[in-house]
C-alpha positions in Angstrom: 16.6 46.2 163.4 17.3 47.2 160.0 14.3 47.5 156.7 16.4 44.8 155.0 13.5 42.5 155.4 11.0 45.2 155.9 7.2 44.7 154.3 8.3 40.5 155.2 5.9 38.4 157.3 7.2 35.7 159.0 4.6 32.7 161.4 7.2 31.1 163.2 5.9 28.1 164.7 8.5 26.7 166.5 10.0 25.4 169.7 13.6 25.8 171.8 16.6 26.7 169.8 16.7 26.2 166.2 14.0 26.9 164.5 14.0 30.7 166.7 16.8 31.8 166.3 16.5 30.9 162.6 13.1 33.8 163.2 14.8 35.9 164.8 17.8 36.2 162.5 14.9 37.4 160.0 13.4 40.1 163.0 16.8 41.7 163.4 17.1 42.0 159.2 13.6 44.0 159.8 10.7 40.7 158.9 7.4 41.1 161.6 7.8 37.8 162.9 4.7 36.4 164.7 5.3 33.7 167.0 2.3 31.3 167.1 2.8 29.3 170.4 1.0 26.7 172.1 -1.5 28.0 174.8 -0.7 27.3 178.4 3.0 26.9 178.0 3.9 28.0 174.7 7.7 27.6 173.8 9.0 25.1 175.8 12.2 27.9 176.4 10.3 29.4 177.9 11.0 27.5 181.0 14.4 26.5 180.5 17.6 29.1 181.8 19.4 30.0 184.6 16.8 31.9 186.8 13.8 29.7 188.1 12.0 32.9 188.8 11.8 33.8 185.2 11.3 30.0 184.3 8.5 30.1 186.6 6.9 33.1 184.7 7.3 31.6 181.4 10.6 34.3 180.4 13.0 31.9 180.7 17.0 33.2 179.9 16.6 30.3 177.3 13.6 32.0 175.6 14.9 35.7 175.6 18.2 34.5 173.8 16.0 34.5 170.8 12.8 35.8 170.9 13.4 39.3 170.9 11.9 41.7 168.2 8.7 38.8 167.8 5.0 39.1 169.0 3.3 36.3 170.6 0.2 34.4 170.1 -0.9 31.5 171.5 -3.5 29.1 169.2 -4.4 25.5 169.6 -4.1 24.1 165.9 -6.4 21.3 167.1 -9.0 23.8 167.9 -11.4 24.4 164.7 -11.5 28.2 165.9 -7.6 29.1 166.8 -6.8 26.9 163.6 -9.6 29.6 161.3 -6.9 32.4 163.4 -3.9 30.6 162.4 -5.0 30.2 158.3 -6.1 34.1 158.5 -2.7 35.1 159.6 -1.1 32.9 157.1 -2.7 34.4 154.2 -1.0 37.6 155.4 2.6 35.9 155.9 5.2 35.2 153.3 7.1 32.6 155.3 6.4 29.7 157.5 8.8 28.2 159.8 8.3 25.3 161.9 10.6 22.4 164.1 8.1 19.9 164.6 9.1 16.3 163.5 8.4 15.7 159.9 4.3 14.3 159.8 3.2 16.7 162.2 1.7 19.8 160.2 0.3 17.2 157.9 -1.7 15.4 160.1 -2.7 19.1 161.5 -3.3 19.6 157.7 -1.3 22.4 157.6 1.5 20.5 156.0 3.5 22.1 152.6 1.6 19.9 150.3 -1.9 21.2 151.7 -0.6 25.0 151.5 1.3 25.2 148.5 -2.0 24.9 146.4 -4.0 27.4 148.3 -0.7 30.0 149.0 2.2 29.3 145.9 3.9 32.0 146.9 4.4 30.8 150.4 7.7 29.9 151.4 7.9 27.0 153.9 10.7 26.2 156.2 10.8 22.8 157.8 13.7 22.8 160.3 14.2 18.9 161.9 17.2 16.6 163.2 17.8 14.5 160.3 15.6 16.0 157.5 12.5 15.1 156.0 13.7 12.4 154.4 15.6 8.8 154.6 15.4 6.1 157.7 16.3 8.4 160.5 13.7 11.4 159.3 11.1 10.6 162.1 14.2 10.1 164.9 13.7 13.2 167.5 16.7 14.9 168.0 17.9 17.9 169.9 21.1 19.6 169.9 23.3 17.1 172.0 21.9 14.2 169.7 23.4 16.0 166.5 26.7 16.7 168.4 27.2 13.0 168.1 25.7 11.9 165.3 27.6 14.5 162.9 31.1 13.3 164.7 31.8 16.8 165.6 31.8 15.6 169.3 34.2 12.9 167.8 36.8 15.5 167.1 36.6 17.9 170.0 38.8 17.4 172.7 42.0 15.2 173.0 43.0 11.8 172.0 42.1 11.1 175.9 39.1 13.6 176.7 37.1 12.9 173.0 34.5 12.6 172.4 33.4 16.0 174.2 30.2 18.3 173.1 30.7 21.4 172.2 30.3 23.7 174.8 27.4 25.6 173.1 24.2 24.1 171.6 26.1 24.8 168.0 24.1 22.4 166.0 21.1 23.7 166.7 22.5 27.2 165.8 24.0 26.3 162.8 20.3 24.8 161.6 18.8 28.1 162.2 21.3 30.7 160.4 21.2 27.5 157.3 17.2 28.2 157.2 17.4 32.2 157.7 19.9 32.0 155.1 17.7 29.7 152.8 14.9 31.8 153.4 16.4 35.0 152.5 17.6 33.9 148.7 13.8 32.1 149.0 12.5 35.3 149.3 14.7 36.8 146.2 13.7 34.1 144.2 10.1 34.7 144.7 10.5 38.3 144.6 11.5 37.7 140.8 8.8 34.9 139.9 6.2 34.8 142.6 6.9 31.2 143.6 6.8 29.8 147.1 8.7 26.5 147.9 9.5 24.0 150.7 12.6 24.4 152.4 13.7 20.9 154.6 16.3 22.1 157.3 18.4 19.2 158.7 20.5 19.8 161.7 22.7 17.2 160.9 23.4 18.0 157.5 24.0 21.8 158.9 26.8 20.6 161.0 28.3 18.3 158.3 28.2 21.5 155.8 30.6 23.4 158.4 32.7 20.6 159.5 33.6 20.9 155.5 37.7 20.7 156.5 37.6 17.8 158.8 35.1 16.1 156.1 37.4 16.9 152.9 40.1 15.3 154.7 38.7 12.3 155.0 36.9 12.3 151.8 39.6 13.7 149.6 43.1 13.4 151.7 42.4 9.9 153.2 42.8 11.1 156.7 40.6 10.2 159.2 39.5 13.6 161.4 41.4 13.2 165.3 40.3 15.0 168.4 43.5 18.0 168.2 42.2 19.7 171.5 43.3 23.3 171.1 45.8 22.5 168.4 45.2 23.6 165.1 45.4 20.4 162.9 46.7 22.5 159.9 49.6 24.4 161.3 52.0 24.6 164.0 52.4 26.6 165.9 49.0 27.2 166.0 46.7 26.8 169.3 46.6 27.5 172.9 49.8 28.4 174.8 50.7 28.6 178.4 52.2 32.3 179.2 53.4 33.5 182.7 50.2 34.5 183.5 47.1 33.6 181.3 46.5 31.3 178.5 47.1 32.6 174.7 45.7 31.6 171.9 48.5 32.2 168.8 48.1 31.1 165.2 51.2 31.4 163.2 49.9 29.9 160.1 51.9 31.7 157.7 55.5 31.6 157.2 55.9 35.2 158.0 54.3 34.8 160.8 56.1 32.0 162.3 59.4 34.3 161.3 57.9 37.2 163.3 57.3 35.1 166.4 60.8 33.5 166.6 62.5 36.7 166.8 60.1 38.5 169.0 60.3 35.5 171.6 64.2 35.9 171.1 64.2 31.9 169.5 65.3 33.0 165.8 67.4 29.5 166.1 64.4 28.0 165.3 64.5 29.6 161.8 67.4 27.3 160.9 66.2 23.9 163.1 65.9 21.4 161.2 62.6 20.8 163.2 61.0 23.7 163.0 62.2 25.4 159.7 59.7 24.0 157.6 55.9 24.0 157.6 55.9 20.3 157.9 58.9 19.7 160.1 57.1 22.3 162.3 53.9 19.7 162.5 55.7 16.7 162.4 57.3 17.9 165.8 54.3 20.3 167.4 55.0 18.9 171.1 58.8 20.2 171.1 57.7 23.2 169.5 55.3 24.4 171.9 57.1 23.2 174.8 59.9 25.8 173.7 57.6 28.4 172.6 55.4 27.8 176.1 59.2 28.5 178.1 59.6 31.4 176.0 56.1 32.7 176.7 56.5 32.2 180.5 58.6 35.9 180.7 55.3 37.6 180.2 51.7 37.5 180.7 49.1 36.9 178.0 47.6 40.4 177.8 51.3 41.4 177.0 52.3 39.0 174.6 48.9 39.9 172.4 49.8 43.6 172.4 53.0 42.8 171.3 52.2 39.7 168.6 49.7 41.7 167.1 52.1 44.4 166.5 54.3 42.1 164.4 51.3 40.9 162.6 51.0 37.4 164.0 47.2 37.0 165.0 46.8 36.4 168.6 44.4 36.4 171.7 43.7 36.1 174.7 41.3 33.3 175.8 38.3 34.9 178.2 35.6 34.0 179.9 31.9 34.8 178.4 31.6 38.1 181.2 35.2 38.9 180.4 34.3 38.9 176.2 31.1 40.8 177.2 32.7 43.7 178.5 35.3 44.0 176.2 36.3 47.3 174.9 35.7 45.6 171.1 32.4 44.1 172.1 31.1 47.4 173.8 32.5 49.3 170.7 30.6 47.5 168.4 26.8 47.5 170.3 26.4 44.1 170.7 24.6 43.6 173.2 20.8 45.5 173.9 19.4 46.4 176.8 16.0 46.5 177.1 15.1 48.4 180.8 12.0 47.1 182.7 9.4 49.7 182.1 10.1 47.9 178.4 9.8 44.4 179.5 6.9 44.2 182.0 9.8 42.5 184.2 11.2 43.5 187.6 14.8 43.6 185.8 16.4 44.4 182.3 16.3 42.2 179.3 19.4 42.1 177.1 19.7 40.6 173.7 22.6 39.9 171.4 22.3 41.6 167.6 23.5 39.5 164.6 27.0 38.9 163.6 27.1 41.9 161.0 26.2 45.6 160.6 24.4 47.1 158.0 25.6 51.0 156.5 27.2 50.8 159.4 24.5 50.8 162.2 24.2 47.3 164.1 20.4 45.6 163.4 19.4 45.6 167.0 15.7 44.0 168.2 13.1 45.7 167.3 11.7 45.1 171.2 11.9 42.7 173.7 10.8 39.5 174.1 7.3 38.9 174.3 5.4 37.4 177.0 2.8 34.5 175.9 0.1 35.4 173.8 0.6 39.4 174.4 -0.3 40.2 171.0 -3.7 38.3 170.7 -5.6 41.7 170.6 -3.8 43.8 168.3 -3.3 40.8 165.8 -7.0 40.0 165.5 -7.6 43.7 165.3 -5.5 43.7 162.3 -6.8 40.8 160.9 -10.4 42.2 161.3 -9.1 45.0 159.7 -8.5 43.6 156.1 -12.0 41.7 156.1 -14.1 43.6 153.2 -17.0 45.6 154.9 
């Protein structure tokens, strides 16, 4: 954890993917995130992951992905008494961020219009499929839905596997670092002028936002976006290449670069073919190319072939497995992954969490502790809360 967000208060009300790891992008820059959570079951991640053990106990693999650094209580918004809980705690929070569909915190009366008189400097982060408004705002929509509705699935694979999902819930992810990011310059604005505001999350247009290359050529070039498998639509060569042992992921996007891998595969005739010379003779001819640059790379094995490409400056890299990427010597190096032991987590094993994709001064922005279990900070919460009331 780092005090970027330090002094910040953050009710995060939501469910599954999105909408936490959108809270706990803000825990790991240092906000005390509260996660209010349905009693019984709370979030529904809970019991979702790889280990029906810790499904079973409501700590699902799902649920840890994201959850670490929060505390945990569990109200029933329905109930007149957990609802007076829930409006105490928000008059101590600067943020609000919920995933239901749009219509649901107003009819609980806790919707932006009902808070916004009573707390203007609350900032309130709505995180849903398609947005809060137009004909599709009341759709529900999980991660695979968007995949397929934004047309990213339309371009991943190849012209005979497409459409494919991504194999990672990445719409869902991409909604939650757009609201942590929106929240973050919400909370500099208000830091200046003391307003709140309403902050409508879509999934959809998340994904759109960073398909913004495929989306500009159509819009602007004319040129409808085509599954390119591991091809790199802008340049050649540029993708995934056979080697004599391992797959290799080289792109030679620059001149130089495709200069620097001609002579170290020994093929510097391909500096003067007439297919190949040019950027655009190099795409307009990508299958002959790689063939020849696939029998060149059979003489070595991958691991090779990247030691030796990235000595000549032409970015390359292996393609791994998750484990293999885990326990690499530039993943170790850079801490990130935590490891929370058991006498931390209250569970017969460790817990281990991935940081943020930055560092800050240096020092990676860890959890602050593990996940929590359902409603494990009931007691010290309302001993906080009882704490502020006047005597």
């Amino acid at each position: 954890m780092t005090d970027l967000l330090a002094g910040v208060r953050v009710l995060d009300l939501t469910n599954v993917l999105a909408g936490p790891y959108c809270a706990y992008q803000l825990a790991l820059l240092g906000a005390d995130v509260i996660k209010v959570e349905v009693p019984g079951g709370g979030d529904l991640a809970r019991q979702l992951g790889a280990d029906a053990v810790l499904n079973d106990d409501l700590m699902g693999a799902s649920f840890l992905a994201q959850n670490g650094g929060k505390r945990s209580i569990a109200l029933n918004l329905k109930d007149p008494e957990d609802k007076a809980i829930f409006r105490a705690l928000l008059a101590t929070a600067d943020v609000l961020v919920e995933n239901f569909r749009p219509g649901v915190m107003d009819r609980l009366g806790l919707g932006h219009a009902a808070l916004a008189t009573e707390h203007p400097g609350l900032i309130y982060c709505a995180i849903s499929g398609f947005g809060a408004t137009g004909p599709m705002k009341d759709a529900p929509a999980y991660d695979q839905i968007i995949q397929g509705y934004s047309g990213l699935m339309s371009v991943t694979g190849t012209a005979e596997t497409a459409p494919l999902r991504v194999g990672v819930p990445i719409c869902d992810t991409l909604g939650g670092l757009s609201a942590a990011f929106a929240v973050a310059a919400a909370l500099v604005r208000r830091q200046q002028d003391g307003r709140g505001c309403y902050l409508d999350v879509s999934l959809l247009e998340s994904t759109l936002s960073a398909m913004g290359w495929a989306v500009s050529n159509h819009l602007i070039a004319g040129r409808a976006p085509q599954p390119m498998g591991n091809d790199n639509v802008t340049a050649s060569p540029s993708g995934t290449f056979r080697t004599g042992d391992g797959l290799l992921n080289i792109a030679a996007n620059k001149a130089e670069q495709f200069v620097a891998l001609a002579v170290l595969v020994g093929r510097p005739n391909w500096l003067t073919d007439p297919r190949f010379a040019k950027r655009a003779d190099r795409l307009a001819h990508r299958a002959a190319l790689t063939a020849e640059l696939e029998d060149a790379l059979a003489t070595r094995a991958a691991a090779d072939w990247e030691t030796a490409l990235i000595a000549v400056g032409v970015p390359a890299g292996q393609v791994l497995s998750v484990p293999e990427t885990l326990t690499h010597p530039q993943t170790r190096s850079r801490e990130m992954v935590t490891e929370f032991p058991p006498d931390t987590t209250g569970l017969d094993r460790s817990i281990y969490n991935l940081r943020g994709g930055f560092r800050v001064d240096g020092k990676a922005p860890a959890p602050a502790g593990p996940p929590p279990r359902l409603d494990a900070d009931r007691a010290a919460l309302l001993a906080e809360l009882a704490a502020r009331k006047p005597a």
